[in-house]
N, CA and C atoms as an extended XYZ file, in Angstrom:
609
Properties=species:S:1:pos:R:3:atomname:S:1:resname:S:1:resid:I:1 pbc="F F F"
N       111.304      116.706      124.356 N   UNK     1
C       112.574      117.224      123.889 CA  UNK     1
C       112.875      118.585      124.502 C   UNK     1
N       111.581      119.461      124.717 N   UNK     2
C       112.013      120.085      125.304 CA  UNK     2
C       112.785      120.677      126.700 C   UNK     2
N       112.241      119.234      127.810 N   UNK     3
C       112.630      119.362      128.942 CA  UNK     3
C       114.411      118.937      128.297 C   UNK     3
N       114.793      118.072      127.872 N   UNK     4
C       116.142      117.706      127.274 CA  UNK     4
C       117.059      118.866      127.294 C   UNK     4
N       116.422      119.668      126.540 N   UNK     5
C       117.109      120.921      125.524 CA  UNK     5
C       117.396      121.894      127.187 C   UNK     5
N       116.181      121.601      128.162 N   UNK     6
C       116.331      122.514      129.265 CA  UNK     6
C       117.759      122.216      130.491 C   UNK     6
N       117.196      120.970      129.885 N   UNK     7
C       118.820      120.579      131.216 CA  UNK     7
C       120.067      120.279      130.556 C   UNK     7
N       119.977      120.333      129.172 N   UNK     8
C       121.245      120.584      128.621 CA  UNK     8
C       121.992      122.045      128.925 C   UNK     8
N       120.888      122.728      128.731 N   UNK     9
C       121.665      124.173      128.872 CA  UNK     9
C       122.020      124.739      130.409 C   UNK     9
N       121.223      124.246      131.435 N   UNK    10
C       121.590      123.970      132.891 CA  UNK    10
C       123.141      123.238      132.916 C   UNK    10
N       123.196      122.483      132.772 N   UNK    11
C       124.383      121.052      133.025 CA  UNK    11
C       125.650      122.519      132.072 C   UNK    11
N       125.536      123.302      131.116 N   UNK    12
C       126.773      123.974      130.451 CA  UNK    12
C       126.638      125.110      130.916 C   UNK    12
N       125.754      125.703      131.933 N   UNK    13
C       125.823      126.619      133.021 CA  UNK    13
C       126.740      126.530      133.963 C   UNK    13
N       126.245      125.169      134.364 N   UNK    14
C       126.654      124.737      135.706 CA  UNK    14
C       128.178      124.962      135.932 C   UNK    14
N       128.820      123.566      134.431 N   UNK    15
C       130.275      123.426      134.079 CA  UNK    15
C       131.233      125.031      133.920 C   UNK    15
N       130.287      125.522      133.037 N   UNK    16
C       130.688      127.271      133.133 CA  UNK    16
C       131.613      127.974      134.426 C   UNK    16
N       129.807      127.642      135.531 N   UNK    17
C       130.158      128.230      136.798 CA  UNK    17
C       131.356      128.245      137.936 C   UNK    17
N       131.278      126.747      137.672 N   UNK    18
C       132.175      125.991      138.693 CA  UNK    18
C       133.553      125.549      138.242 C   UNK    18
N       133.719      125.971      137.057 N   UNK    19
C       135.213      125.969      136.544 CA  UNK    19
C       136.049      126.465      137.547 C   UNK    19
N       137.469      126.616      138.141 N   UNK    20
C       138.022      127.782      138.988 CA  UNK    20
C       138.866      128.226      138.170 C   UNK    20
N       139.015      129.996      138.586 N   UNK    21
C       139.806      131.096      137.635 CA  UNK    21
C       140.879      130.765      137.666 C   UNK    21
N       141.511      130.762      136.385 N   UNK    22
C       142.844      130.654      136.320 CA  UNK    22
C       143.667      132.238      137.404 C   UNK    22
N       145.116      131.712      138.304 N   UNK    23
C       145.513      132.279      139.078 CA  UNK    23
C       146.059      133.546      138.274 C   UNK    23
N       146.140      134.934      138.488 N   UNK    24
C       147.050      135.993      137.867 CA  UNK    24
C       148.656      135.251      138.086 C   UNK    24
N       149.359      135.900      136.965 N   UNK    25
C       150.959      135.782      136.937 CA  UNK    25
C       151.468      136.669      137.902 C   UNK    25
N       152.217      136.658      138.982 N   UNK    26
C       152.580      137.828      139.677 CA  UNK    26
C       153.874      137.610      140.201 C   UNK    26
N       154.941      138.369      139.540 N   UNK    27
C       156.700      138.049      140.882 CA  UNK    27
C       156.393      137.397      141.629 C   UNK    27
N       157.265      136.800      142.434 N   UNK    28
C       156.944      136.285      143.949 CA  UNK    28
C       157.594      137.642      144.839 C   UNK    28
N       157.039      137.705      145.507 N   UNK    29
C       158.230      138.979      146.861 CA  UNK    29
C       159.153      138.647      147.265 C   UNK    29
N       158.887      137.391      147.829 N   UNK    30
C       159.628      136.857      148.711 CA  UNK    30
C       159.666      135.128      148.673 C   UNK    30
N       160.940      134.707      148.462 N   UNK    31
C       160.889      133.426      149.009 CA  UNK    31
C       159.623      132.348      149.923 C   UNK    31
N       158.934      131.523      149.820 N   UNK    32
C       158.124      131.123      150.827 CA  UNK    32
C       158.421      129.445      151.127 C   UNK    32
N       158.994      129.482      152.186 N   UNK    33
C       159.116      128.198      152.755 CA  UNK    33
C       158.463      126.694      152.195 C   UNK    33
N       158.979      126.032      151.314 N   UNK    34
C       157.531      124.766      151.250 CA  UNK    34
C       156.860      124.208      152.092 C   UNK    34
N       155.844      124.044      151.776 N   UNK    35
C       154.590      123.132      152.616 CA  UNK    35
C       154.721      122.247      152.502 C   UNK    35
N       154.095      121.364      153.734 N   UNK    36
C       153.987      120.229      153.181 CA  UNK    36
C       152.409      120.186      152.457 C   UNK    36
N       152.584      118.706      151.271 N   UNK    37
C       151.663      118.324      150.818 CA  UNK    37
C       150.342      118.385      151.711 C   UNK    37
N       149.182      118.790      151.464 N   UNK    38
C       147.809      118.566      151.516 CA  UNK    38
C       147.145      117.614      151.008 C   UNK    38
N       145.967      117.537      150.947 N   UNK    39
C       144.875      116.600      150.628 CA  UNK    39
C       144.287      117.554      149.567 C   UNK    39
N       144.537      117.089      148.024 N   UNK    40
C       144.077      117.498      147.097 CA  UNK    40
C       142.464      118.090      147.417 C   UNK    40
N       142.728      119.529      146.438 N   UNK    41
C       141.389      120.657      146.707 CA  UNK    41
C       140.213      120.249      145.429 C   UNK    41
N       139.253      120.370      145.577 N   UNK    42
C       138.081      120.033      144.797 CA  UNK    42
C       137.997      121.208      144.063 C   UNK    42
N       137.756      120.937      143.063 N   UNK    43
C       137.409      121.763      141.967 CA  UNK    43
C       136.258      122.383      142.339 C   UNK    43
N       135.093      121.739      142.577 N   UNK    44
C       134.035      122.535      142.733 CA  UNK    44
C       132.980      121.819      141.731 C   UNK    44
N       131.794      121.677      142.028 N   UNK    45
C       130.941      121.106      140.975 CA  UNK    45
C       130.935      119.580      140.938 C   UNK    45
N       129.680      119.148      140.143 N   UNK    46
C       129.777      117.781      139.837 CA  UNK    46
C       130.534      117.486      139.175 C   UNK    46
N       131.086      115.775      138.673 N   UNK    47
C       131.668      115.373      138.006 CA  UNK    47
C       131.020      115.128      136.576 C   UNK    47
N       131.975      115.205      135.495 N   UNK    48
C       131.459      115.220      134.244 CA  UNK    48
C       130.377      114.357      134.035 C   UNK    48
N       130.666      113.194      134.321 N   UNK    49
C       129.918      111.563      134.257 CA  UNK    49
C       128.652      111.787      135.033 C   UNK    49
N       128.942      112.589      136.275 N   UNK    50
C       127.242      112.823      136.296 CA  UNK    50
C       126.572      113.773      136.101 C   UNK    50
N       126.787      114.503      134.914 N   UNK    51
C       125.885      115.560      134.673 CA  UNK    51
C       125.777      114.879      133.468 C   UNK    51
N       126.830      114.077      132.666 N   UNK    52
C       125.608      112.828      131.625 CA  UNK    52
C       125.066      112.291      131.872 C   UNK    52
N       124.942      111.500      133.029 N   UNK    53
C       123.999      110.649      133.983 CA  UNK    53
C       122.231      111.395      134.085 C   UNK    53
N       122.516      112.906      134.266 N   UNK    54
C       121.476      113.675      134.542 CA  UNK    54
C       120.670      114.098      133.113 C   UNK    54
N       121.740      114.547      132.035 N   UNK    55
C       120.800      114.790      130.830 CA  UNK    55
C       120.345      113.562      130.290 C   UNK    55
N       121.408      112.313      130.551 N   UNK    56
C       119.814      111.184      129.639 CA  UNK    56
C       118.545      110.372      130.397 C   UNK    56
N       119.269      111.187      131.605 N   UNK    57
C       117.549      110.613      132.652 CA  UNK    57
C       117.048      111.756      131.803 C   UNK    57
N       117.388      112.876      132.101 N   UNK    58
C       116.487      114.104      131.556 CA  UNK    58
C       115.874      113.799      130.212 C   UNK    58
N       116.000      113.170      129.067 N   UNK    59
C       115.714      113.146      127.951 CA  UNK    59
C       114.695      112.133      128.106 C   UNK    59
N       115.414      111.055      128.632 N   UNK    60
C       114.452      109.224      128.986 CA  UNK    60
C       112.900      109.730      129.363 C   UNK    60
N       112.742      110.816      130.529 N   UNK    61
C       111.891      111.357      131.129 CA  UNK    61
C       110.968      112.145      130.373 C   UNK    61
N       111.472      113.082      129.306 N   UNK    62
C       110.569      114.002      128.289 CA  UNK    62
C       110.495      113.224      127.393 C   UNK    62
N       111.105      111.566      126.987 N   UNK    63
C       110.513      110.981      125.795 CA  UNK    63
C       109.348      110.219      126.281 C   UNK    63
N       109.640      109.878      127.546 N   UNK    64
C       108.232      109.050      128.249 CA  UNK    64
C       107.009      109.908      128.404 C   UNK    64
N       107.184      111.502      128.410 N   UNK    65
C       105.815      111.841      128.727 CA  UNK    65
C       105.071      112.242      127.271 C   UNK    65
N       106.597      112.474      126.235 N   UNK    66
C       105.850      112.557      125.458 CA  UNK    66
C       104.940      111.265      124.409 C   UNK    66
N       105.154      110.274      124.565 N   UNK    67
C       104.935      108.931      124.210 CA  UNK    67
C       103.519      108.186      124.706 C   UNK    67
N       104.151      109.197      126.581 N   UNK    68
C       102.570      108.512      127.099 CA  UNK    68
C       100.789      109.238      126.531 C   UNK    68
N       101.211      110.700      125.523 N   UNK    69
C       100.070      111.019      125.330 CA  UNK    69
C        98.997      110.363      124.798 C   UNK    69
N        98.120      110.288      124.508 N   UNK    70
C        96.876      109.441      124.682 CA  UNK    70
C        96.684      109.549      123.345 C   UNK    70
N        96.977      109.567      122.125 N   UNK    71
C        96.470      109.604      120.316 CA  UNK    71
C        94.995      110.027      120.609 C   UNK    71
N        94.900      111.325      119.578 N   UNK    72
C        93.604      112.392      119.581 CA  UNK    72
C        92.562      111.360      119.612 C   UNK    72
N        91.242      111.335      119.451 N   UNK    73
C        90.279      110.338      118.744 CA  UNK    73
C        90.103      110.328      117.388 C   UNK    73
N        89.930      109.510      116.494 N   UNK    74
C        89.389      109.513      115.139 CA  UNK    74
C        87.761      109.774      115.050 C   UNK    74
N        88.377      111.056      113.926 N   UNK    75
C        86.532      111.865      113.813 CA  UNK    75
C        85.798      110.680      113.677 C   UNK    75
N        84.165      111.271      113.842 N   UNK    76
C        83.032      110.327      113.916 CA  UNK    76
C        83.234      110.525      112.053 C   UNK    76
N        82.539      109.077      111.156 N   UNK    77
C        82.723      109.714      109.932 CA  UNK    77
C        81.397      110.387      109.654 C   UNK    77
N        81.352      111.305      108.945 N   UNK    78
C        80.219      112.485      108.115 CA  UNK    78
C        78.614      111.519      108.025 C   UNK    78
N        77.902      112.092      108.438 N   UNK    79
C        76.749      111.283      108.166 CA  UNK    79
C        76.591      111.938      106.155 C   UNK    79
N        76.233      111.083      105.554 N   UNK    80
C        75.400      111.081      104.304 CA  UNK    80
C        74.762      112.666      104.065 C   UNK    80
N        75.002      113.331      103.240 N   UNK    81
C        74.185      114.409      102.873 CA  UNK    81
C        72.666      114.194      102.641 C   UNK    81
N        72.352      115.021      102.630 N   UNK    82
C        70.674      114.590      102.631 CA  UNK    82
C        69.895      113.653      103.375 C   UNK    82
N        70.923      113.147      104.228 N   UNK    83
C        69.833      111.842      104.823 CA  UNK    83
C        70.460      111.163      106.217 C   UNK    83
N        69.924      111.335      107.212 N   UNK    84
C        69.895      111.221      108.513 CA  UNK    84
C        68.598      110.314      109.051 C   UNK    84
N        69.615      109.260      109.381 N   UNK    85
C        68.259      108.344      110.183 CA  UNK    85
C        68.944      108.444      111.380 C   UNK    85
N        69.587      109.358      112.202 N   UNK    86
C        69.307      109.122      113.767 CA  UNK    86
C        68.694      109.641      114.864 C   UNK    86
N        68.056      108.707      115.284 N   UNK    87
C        67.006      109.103      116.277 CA  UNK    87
C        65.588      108.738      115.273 C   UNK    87
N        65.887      108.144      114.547 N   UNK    88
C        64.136      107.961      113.713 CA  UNK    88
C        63.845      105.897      114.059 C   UNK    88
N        65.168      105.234      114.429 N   UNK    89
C        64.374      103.900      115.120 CA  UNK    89
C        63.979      103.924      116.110 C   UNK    89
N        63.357      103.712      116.919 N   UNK    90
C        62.938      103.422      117.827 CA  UNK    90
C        62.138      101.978      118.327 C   UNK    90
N        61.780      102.205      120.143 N   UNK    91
C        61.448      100.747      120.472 CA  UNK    91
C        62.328      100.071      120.805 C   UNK    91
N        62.127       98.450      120.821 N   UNK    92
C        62.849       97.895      121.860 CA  UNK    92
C        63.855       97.264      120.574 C   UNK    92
N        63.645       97.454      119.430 N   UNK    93
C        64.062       96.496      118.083 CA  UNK    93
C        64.520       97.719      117.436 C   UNK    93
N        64.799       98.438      117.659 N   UNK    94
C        65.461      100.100      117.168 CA  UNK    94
C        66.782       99.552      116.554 C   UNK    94
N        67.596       98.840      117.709 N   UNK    95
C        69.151       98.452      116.956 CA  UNK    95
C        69.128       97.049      115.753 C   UNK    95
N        68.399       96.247      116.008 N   UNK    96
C        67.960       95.355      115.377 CA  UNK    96
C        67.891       95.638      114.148 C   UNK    96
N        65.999       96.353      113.775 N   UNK    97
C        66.101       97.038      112.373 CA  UNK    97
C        67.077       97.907      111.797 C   UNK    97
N        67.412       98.845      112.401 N   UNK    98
C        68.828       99.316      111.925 CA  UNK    98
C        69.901       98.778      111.380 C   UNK    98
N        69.924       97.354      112.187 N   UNK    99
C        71.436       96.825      111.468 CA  UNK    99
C        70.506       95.403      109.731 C   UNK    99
N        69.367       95.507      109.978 N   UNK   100
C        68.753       94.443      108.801 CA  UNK   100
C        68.520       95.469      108.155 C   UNK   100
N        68.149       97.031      108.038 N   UNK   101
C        68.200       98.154      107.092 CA  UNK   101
C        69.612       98.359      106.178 C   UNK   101
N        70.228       98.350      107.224 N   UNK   102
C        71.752       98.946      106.846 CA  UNK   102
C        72.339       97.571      105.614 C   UNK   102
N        72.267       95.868      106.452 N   UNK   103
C        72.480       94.784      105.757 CA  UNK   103
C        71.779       94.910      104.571 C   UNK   103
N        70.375       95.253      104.192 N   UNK   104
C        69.792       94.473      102.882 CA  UNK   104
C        69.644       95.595      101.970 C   UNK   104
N        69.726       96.751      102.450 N   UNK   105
C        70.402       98.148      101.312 CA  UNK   105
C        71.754       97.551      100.928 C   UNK   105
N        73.128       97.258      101.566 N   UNK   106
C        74.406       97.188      101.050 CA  UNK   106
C        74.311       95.957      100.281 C   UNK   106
N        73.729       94.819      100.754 N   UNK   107
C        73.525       93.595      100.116 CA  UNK   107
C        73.083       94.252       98.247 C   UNK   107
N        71.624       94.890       98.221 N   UNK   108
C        70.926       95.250       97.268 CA  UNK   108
C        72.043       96.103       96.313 C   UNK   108
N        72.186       97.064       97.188 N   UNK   109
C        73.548       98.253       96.271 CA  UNK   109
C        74.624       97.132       95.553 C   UNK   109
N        75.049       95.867       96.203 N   UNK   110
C        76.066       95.094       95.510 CA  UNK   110
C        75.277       94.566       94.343 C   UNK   110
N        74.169       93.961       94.638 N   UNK   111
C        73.301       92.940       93.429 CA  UNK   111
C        73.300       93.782       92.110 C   UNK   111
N        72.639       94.820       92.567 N   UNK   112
C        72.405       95.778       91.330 CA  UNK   112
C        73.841       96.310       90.514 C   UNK   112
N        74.501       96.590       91.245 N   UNK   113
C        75.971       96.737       90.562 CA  UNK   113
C        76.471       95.967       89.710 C   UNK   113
N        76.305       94.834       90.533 N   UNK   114
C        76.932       93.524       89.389 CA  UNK   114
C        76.070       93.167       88.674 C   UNK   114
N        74.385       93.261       88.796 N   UNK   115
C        73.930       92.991       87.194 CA  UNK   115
C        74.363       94.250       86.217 C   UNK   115
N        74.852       95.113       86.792 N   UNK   116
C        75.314       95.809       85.346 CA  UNK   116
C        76.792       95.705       84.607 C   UNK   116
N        77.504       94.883       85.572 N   UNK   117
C        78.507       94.848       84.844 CA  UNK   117
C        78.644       93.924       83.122 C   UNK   117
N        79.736       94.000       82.505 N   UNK   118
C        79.235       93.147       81.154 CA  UNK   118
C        80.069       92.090       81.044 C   UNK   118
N        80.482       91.294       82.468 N   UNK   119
C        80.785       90.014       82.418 CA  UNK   119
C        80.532       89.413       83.578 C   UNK   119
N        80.565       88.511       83.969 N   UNK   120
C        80.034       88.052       85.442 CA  UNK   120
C        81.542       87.231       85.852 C   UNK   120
N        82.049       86.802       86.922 N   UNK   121
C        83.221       86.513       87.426 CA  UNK   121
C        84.259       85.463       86.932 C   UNK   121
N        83.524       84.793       86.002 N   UNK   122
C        84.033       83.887       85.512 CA  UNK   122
C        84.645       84.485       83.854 C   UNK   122
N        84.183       85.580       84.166 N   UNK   123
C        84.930       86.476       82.125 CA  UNK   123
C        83.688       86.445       81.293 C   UNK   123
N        82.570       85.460       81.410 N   UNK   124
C        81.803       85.196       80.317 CA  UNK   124
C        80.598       86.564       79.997 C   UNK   124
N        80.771       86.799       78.757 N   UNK   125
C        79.659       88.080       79.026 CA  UNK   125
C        78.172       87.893       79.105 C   UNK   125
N        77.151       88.754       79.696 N   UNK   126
C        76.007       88.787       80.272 CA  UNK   126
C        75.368       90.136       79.898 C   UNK   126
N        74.233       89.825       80.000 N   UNK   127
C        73.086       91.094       79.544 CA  UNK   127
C        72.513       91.517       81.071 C   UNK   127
N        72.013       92.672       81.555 N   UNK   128
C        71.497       93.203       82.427 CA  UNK   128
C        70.030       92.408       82.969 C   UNK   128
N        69.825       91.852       84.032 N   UNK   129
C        68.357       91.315       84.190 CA  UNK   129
C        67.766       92.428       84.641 C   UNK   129
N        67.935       93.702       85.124 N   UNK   130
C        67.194       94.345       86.020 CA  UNK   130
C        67.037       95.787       84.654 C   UNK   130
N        66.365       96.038       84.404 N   UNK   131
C        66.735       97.140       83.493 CA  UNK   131
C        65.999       98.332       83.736 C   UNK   131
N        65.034       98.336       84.636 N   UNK   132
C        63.936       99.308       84.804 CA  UNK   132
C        64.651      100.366       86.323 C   UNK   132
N        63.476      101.564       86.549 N   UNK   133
C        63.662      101.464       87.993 CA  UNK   133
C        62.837      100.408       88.701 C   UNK   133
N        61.471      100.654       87.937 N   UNK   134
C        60.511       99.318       88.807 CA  UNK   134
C        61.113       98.122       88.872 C   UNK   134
N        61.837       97.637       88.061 N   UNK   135
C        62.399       96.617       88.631 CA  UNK   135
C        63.368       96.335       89.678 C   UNK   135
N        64.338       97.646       90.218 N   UNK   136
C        65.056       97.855       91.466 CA  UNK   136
C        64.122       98.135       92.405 C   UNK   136
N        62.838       98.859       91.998 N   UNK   137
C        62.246       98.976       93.798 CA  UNK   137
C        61.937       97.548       94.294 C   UNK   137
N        60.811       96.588       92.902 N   UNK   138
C        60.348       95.384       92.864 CA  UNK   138
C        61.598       94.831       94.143 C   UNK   138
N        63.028       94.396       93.598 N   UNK   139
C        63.739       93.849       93.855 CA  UNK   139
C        63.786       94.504       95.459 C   UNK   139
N        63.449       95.271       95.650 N   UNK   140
C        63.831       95.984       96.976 CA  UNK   140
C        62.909       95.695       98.174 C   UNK   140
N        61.603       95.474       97.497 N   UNK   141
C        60.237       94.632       98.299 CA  UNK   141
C        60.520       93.230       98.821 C   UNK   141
N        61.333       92.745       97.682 N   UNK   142
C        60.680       90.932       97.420 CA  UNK   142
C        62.114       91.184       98.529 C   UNK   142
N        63.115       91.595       98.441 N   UNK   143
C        64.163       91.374       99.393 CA  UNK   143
C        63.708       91.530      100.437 C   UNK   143
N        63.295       92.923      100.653 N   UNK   144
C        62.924       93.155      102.566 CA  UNK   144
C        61.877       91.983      102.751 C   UNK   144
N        60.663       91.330      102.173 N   UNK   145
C        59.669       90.697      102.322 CA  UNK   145
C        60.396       89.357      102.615 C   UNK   145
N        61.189       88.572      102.012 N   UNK   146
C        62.212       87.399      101.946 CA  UNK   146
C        62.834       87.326      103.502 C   UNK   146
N        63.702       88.871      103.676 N   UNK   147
C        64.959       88.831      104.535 CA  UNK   147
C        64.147       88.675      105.894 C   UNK   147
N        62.960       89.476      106.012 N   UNK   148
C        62.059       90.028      107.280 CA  UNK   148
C        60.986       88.616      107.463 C   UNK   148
N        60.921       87.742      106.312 N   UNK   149
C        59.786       86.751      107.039 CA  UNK   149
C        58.615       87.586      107.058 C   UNK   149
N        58.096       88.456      105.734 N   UNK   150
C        56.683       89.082      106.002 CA  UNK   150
C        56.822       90.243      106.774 C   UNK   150
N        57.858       90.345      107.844 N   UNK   151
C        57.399       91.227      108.690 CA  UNK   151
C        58.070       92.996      108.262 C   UNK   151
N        57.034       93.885      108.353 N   UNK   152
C        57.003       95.341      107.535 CA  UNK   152
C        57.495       96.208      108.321 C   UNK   152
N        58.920       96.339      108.261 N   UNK   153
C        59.819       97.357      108.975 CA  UNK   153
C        59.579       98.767      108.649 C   UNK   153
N        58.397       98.891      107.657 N   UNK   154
C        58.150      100.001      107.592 CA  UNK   154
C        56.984      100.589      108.402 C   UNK   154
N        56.073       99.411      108.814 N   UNK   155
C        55.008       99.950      109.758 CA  UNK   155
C        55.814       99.629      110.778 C   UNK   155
N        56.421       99.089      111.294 N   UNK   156
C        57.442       99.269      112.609 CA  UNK   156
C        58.033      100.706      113.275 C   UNK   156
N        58.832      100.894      112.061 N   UNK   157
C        59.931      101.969      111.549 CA  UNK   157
C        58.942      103.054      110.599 C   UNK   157
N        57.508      103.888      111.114 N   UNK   158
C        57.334      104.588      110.095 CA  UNK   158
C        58.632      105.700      109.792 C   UNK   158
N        58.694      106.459      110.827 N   UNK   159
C        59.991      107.826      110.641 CA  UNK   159
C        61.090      107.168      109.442 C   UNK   159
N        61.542      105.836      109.356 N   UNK   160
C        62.608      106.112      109.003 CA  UNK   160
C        61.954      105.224      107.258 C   UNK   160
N        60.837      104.636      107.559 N   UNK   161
C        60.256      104.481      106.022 CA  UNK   161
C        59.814      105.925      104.959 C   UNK   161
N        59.807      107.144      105.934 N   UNK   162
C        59.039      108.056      104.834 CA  UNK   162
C        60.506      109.196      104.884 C   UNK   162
N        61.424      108.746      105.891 N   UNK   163
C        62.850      109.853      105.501 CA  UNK   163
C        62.906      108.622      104.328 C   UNK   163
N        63.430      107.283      104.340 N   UNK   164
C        63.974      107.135      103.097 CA  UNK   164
C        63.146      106.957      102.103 C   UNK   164
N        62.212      107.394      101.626 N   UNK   165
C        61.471      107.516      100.587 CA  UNK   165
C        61.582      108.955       99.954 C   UNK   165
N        61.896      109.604      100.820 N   UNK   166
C        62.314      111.300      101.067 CA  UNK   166
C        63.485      111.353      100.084 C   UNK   166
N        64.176      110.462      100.596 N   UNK   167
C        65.643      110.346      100.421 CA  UNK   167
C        65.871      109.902       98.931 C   UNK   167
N        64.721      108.584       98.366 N   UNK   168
C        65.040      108.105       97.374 CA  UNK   168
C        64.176      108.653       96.065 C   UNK   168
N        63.124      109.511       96.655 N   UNK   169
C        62.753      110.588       95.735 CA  UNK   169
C        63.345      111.613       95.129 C   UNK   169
N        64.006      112.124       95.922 N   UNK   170
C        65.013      113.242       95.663 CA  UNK   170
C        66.093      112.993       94.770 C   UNK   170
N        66.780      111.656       95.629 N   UNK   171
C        67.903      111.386       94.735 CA  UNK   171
C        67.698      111.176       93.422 C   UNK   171
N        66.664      109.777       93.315 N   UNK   172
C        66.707      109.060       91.878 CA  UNK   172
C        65.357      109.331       91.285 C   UNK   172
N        64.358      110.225       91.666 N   UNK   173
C        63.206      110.622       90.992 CA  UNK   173
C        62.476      109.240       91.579 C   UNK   173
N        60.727      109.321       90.820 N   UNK   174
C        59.681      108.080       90.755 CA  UNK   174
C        59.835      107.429       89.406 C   UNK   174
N        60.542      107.882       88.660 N   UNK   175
C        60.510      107.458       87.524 CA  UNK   175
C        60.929      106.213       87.206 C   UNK   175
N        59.917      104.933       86.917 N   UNK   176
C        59.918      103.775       86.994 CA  UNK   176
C        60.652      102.976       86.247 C   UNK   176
N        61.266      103.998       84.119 N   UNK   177
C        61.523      103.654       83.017 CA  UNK   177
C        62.778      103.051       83.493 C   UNK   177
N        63.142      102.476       81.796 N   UNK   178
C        64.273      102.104       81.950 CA  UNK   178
C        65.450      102.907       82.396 C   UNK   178
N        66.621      102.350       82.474 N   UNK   179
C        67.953      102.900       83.212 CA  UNK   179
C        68.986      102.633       82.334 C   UNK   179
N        70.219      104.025       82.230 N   UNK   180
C        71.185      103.424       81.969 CA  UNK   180
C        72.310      103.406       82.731 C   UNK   180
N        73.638      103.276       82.248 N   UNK   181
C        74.669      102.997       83.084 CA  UNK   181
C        74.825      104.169       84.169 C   UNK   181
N        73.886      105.586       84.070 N   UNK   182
C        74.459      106.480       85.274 CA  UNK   182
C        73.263      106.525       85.970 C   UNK   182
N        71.889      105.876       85.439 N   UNK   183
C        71.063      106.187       86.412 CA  UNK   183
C        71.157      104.876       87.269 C   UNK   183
N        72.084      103.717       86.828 N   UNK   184
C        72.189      102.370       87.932 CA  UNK   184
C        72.863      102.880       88.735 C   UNK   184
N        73.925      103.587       88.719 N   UNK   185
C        75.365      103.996       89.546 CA  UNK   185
C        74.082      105.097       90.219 C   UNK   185
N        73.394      105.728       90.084 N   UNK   186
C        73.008      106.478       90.993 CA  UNK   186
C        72.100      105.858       92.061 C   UNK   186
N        71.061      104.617       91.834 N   UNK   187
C        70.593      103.827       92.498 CA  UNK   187
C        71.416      102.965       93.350 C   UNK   187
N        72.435      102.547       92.807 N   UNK   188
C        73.416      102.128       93.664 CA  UNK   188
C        74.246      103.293       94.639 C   UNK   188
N        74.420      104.383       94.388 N   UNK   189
C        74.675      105.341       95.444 CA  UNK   189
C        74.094      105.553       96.199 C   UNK   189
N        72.427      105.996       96.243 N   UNK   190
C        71.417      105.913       97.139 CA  UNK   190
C        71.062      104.672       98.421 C   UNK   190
N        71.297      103.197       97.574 N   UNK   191
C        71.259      102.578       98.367 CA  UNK   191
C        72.426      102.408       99.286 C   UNK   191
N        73.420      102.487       98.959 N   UNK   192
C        74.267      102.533      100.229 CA  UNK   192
C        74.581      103.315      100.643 C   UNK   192
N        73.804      104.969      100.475 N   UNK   193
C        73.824      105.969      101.227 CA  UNK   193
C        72.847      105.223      102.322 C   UNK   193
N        72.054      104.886      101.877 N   UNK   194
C        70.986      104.209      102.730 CA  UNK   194
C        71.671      103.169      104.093 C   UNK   194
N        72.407      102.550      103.273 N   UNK   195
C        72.695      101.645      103.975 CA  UNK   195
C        73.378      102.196      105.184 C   UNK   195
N        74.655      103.106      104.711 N   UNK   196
C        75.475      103.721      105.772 CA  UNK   196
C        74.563      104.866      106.926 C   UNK   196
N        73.485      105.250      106.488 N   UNK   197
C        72.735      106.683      107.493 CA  UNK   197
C        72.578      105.145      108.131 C   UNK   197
N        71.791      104.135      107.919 N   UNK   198
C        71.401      103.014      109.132 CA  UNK   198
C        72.254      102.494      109.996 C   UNK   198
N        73.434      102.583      109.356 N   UNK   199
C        74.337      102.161      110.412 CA  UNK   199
C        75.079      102.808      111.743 C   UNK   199
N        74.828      104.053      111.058 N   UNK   200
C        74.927      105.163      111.841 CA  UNK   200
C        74.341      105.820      112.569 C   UNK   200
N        72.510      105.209      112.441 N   UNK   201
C        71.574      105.456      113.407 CA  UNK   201
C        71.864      105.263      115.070 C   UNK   201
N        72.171      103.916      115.353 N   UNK   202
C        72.351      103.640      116.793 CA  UNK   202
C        73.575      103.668      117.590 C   UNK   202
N        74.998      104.490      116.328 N   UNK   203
C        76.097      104.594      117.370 CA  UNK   203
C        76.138      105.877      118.321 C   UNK   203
C-alpha cells in the first residue's frame, strides 16, 4: 500500500505540473491579422487514463509483494516443565521407542481418566477399578510388558527410564496409597506430560 500511496502522490504532482498557466488579461495594441488555423497544441503531460492505468498497476504490484510474503513460522510448542527427554534416546531404535513411549503414556493417561469417571459411555454408573497408586504403576508395567512383547525399553532407554522416574517422583510422590479425584488428575497429568516430552524427543 505503500508503494500505491507513493505513485498516487507522483501522478497529482505530475497533473499539478503540467497543467498550462492560464494567459494574463491584457488590451490588445493593435489589431492582428488572423491566422490561419494550426494543428492543435498539446497540453503537456500524460493523459488522464494513463496515469490511472499507472496507479492500479502501481497498487496490483504492492498488493503482490505484499501477499507474496512467506507467513512467519509457527513457534516450536514449549517442551513440558520439569521434563525433557531430548537427546536421552538413542541408537538405531531412538525414534521407534520414542514414538511406543509417547503412544502407551497417552494411551495409559486416557485409561486412567476414564476409570474415574462415574459413568462409562453408555450413562450407566460405575465404581473406580484402579484405586491405588500401585495400582497405576502395576497398570503401567503390565502395559509396557504387553505393548513391547517382554522387551525392556528401559534397559534399552536407561537416560530416559531414570529422567522419567525423576519426573514421576517429583510430580506424584512414591506413595503407593489410595487416590482421590486430584491425585488421579495429577497422574493423569504426568503421564501425558510424559507422553508429550517423548514426542518431542526426535523432532
Amino acid at each position: 500500500m505503500t508503494t500505491a500511496a507513493l505513485l498516487a502522490g507522483l501522478a497529482v504532482a505530475w497533473l499539478l505540473w503540467s497543467r498550462p498557466a492560464a494567459p494574463a488579461s491584457l488590451p490588445p495594441l493593435s489589431p492582428i491579422p488572423s491566422l490561419p488555423a494550426g494543428p492543435a497544441m498539446s497540453s503537456g503531460g500524460p493523459h488522464p487514463l494513463t496515469l490511472l492505468a499507472i496507479l492500479a498497476a502501481g497498487g496490483m504490484v504492492a498488493f503482490a509483494i505484499r501477499e507474496s510474503r512467506a507467513p512467519a513460522p509457527a513457534p516450536a510448542p514449549a517442551p513440558v516443565v520439569g521434563l525433557d527427554l531430548r537427546g536421552k534416546f538413542v541408537g538405531p531404535d531412538a525414534a521407534a521407542d520414542a514414538a511406543t513411549t509417547s503412544a502407551l503414556m497417552q494411551e495409559l493417561a486416557d485409561k486412567i481418566q476414564w476409570d474415574g469417571l462415574p459413568q462409562d459411555q453408555e450413562g450407566r454408573p460405575k465404581e473406580p477399578r484402579l484405586r491405588t497408586g500401585a495400582a497405576f504403576d502395576d497398570l503401567r508395567r503390565a502395559a509396557r510388558e504387553i505393548r513391547c512383547e517382554g522387551v525392556s525399553l528401559g534397559a534399552r532407554q536407561p537416560a530416559v527410564r531414570d529422567e522419567i522416574k525423576r519426573y514421576l517422583d517429583a510430580e506424584i510422590g512414591t506413595d503407593g496409597g489410595p487416590v482421590d479425584a486430584a491425585k488421579r488428575s495429577a497422574w493423569v497429568y504426568a503421564f501425558k506430560s510424559i507422553a508429550q516430552a517423548a514426542a518431542e524427543a526426535t523432532r
